[in-house]
N, C-alpha and C positions, 0 to 999 in steps of 0.2 A: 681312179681308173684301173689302177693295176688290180686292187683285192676283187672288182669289178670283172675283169676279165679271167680270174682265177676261180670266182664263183661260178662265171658261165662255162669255163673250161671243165670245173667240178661235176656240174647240171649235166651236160654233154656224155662225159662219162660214165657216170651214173644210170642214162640210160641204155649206153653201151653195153656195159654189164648186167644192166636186169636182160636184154636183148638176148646177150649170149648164155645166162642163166636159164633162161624161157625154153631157148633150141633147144639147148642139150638135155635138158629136164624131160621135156615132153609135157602135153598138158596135162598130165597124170600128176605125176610128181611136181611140176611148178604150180600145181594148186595147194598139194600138200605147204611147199614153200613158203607161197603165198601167205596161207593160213597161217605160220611158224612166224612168219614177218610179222602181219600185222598183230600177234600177240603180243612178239618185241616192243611195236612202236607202242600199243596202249600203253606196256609195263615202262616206257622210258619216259613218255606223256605225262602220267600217273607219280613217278619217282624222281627223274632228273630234270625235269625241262624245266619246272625252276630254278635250277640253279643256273641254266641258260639264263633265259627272262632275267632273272635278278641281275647279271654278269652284265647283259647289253645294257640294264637300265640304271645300274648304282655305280658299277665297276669305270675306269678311265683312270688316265696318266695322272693326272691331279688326287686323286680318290690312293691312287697306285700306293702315293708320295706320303698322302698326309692323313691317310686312313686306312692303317695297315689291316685294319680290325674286321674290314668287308672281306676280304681274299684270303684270308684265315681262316674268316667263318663259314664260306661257302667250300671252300678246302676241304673242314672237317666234317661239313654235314654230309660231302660225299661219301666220306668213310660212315659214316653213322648209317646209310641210306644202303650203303651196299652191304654192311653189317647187319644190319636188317631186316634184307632182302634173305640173303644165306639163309641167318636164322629160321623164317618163314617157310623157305624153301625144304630147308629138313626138315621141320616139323609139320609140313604137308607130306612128302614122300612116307612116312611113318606113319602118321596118324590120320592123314584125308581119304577120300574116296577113288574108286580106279576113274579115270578118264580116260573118253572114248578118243582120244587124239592119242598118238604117239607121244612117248612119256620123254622119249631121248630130244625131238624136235620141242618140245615145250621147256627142256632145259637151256637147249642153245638158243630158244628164244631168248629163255632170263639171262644169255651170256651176252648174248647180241645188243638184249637192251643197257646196260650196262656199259659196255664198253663203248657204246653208240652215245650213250649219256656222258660217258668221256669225251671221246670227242666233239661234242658238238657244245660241251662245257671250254672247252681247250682253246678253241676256236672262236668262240662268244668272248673269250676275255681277250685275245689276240683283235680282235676285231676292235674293241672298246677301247683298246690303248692305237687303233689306227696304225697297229704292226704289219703293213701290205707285205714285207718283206717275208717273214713269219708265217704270215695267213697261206702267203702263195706255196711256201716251201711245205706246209701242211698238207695242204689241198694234193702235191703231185706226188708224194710218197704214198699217201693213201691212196690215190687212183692208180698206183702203179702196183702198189700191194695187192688191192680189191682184183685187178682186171686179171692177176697171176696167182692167186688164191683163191678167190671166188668164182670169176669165168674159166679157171685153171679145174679146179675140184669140182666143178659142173662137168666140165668136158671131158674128165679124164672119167668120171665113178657116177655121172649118172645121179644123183645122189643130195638130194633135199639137205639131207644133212650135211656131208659136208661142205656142199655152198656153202651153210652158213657157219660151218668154222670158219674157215676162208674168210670170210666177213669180219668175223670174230678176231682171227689172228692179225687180219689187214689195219685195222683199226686200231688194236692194243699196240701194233707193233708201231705205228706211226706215232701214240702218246709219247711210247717210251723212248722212242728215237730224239724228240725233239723235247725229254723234258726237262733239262739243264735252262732252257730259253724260255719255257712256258712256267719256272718256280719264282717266287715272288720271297728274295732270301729276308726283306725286311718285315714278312708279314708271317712267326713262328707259330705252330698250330695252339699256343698257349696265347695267342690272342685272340683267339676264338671267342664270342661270347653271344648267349644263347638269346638274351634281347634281341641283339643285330637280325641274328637268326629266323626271330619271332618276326621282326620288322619285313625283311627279307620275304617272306614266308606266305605276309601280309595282302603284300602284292604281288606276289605272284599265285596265289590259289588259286582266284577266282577265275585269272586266264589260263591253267592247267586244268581247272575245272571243263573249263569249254572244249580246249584241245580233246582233253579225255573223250566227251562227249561225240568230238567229232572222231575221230579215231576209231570209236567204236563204232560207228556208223556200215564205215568199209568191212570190220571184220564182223560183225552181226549177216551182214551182206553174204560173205562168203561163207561164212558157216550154216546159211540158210542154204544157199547154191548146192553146199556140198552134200545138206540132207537131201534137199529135195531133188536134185540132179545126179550129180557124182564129182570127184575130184576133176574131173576132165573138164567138164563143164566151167568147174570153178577156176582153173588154170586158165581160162581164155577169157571168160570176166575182169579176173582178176589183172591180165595184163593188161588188159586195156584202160583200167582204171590207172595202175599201177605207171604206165608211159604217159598218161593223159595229165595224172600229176606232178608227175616229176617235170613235164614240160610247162607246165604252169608254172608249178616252182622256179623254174628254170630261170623267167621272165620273172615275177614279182621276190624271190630272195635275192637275185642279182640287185633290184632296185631298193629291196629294203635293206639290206646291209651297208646301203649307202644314205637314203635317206631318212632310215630312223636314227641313225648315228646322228646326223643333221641335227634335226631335230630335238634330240637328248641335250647335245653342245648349244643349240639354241636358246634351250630352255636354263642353262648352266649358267651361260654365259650374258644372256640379255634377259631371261626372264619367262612366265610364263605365254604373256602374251605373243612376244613371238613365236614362241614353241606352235601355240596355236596358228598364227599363221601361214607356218613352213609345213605342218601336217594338212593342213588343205591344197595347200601347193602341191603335197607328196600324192594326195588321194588323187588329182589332175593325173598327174605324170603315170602313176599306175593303171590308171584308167586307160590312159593316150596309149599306152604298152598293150597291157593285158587285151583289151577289147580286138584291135588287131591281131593280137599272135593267137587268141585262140578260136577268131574267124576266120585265118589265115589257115589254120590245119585244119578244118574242115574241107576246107575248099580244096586242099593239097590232099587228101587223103588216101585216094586212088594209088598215089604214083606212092607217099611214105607208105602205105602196106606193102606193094609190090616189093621197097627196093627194102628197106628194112624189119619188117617184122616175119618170124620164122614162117614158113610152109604152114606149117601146121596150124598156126594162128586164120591166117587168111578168111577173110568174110566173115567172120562172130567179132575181131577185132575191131575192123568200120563199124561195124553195125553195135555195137557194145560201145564205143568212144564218141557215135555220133550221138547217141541217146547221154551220155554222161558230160559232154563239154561246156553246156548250159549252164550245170553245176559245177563245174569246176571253173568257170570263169566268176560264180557268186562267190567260192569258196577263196579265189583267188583276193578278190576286192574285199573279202573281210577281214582277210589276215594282212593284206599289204596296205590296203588304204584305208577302212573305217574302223579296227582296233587301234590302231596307234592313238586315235583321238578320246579311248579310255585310258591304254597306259601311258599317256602325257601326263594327264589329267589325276593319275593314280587312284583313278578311280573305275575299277575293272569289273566290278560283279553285274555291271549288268551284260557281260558277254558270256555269262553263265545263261545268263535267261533265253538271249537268242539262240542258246545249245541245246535248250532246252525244246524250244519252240524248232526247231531242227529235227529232233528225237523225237516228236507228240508226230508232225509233218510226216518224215518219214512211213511210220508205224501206222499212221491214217490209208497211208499207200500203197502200204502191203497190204492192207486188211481190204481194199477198195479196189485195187486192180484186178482184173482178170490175169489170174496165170496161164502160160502157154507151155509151148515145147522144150523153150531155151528160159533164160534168167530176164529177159526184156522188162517184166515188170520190174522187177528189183533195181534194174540200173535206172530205171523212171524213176520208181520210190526215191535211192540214190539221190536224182538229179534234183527231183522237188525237195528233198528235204534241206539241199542246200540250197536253194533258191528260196524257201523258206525262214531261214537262217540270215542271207541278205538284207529280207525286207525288217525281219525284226532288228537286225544291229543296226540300218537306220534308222529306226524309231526310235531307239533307245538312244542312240548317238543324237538326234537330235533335239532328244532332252536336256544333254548336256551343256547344249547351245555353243556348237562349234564354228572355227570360221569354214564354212563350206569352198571349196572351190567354185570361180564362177560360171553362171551358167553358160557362155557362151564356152567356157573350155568343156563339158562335157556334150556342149551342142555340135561343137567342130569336130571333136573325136568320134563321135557316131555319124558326124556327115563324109569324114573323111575315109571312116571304115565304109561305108555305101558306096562309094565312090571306087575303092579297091576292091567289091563285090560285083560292079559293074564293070569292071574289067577282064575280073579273074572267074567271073561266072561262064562266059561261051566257053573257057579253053578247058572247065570239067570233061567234056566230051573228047579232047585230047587221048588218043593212046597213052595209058600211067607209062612213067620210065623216066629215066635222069633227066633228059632233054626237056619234057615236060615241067618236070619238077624246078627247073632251073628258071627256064620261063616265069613258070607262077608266081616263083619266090621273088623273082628282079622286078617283074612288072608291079606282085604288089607293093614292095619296099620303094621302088620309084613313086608308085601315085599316095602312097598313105602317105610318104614322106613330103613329098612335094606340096600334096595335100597341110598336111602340116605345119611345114614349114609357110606357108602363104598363110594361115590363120593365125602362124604362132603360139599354137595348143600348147597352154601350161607354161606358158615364155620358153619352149624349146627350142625355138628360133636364135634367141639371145644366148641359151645354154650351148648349141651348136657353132655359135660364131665364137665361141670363147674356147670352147673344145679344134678347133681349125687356126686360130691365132698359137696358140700353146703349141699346135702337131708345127706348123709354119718357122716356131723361133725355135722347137728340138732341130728341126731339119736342117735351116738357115747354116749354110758354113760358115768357123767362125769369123770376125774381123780379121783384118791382116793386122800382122803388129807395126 
């Protein structure tokens, strides 16, 4: 519960700062931003995210103890990775061709990715050993750095770039703070060995493969906006995708970092078959989540533009986020609930194909829509091509022949999302504003819940009573003596 509450605390954050990064930028310059980001994320997708991947799926206290040889290896191939990266990097600067992007924004990309592959390397092994204490002390140094760095260098310079040192500094500086706690003294870089590494390497391609894929998705997106529009344009697309995910996120990495954890231990501890079990269970539960909270901001939109997205945003953001939410709740269910049922199974290349079948989607889209005055096809394309993507990782997943969740758990989560659309549908017409917005959110969290809870979607019912026993015996004063 607690690493639980630190992730969502994280998510929360996160959007705080792209918020105040967005104002003070302008949509000029947080396009440019924008663009510089998602270069990062390809370049960290592409370099470090398996050493994530591999971290949540080999790494643990057991693993810690008695196989020093994993946290070695992933140790030294960061150093190998980032060695390599430099290298590349100079011998581009020298020898490559000019690029039409700013050359200094494409550096702090490759800094951002980097140190962003640090951390979220840092943090995956913290998570693996079920270090909540750790996890959380991570998580609020870097939101405290980020929000005085990043929204600090925003506000003060105006200035694409240095937002993203700020990012840059936020982030290195919380590795280094905490890395006495985060070294593993019984695991020396001389037990490094390149097998492991190949092994490692193994399984995780094929799902960096996919990431990559998707990743590039969003930045092909704005680098089309930016030809065929302007950086302006592209700054108010761009947020909206940009808030639309992280709020996704928000809701399915809060639940995966608990429930693939689950499931890994599962699989550890009793076998595969369970493993298989407790991921259909997870796909339930992310479902019972995901489905509600991002029919939930829909519904709520009116009033979250008013109170929180800048001036300047206003009207292309709804309109940019209601076209793209479709696809971010497929994008959401294939990363939280039907990949787990490849890397259980370690057997991951066929989420290569549905990234694939993503990128053919997309590309169909552009090529097929009518363009207008603003980017509206593209956030379409956008949307299909991840809803695209959906339908192929179940197919492919149910080659695999998983245990599925059952049907009456995703029959109840779409009767009880209906059910919270029939309530919270008259009061769209509400004047936007706090009052409203408060409204929306009680009403819908009372009837989905209640909903819910009367069905029992995904044994939440049972999960809930044991979460209010536990809150019951902390509170309880103690016996007298």
């Amino acid at each position: 519960m607690n690493v639980l509450l630190a992730f969502l605390a994280n998510s929360a954050t996160n959007v705080v700062i792209g918020l105040l990064v967005a104002k003070y930028l302008g949509p000029e310059e947080y396009g440019r931003f924008a663009i510089a980001f998602s270069i990062s994320a390809v370049v960290q997708t592409a370099l470090f995210d398996w050493l994530r991947l591999a971290a949540t799926r080999f790494y643990s206290v057991r693993v810690r103890d008695q196989k020093p040889v994993v946290r070695a290896t992933l140790d030294m191939s960061f150093v190998a990775v980032v060695c390599a990266l430099a290298l590349a990097t100079a011998l581009f600067a020298y020898f490559g061709p000019t690029l039409d992007f700013d050359g200094v924004l494409i550096l702090l990309a490759l800094l951002t990715a980097v140190v962003n592959g640090l951390f979220d390397y840092s943090t995956a092994l913290v998570r693996a050993r079920f270090d909540d204490h750790l996890f959380g002390r991570l998580v609020l140094v870097k939101n405290l750095l980020s929000l005085l760095l990043t929204g600090g260098g925003a506000f003060l310079f105006h200035s694409a770039g240095v937002a993203l040192a700020g990012t840059i500094a936020s982030l290195f500086g919380t590795v280094i703070a905490a890395r006495a706690s985060l070294t593993d003294k019984g695991a020396p870089p001389g037990a490094a060995r390149r097998e492991t590494a190949a092994a490692l390497i193994a399984y995780s391609a094929p799902i960096v493969t996919a990431n990559l894929l998707y990743q590039a998705i969003p930045l092909a997106a704005r680098s089309t906006v930016a030809d065929v529009y302007d950086f302006a344009e592209t700054g108010q697309f761009a947020l909206a995708f940009d808030l639309g995910m992280r709020a996704m996120l928000a809701f399915g990495s809060a639940l995966d970092v608990l429930l693939f954890q689950i499931a890994v231990a599962a699989h550890e501890n009793h076998g595969a078959e369970r493993a298989r079990r407790q991921v259909g269970r997870n796909m339930a539960v992310v479902l019972a989540f995901l489905l509600p909270a991002c029919t939930g901001l829909f519904l709520v939109m009116p009033s979250i533009e008013l109170l929180i997205v800048p001036a300047q945003y206003r009207g292309p953001f709804a309109h940019y986020l209601g076209l793209l939410l479709p696809g971010l709740f497929a994008m959401g269910m294939i990363l939280f609930g039907v990949n787990p049922v490849f890397q259980i199974g370690k057997k991951t290349a066929p989420m290569v194909g549905a990234a694939l079948v993503a990128v053919a989607a997309g590309f169909f889209l552009v090529v097929a829509l009518p363009w207008g005055r603003d980017a509206s096809s593209l956030a379409l394309a956008q949307c299909g091509a991840y809803l695209a993507a959906l339908v192929a990782t179940l197919f492919f997943a149910a080659r695999a022949k998983p245990i599925w969740p059952p049907p009456r758990d995703v029959a109840f989560a779409v009767v009880a999302t209906g059910g919270m659309v029939a309530v919270l549908s008259p009061l769209r017409g509400m004047t936007p504003g706090i009052l409203t917005l408060l409204l929306q959110v009680s009403l819908g969290v009372v009837v989905y819940g209640v909903l819910t809870l009367i069905f029992d979607t995904a044994g939440l019912r049972g999960e809930a009573t044991v979460w209010i026993k536990r809150w019951r015996a902390r509170a309880a004063p103690p016996p007298p003596c």
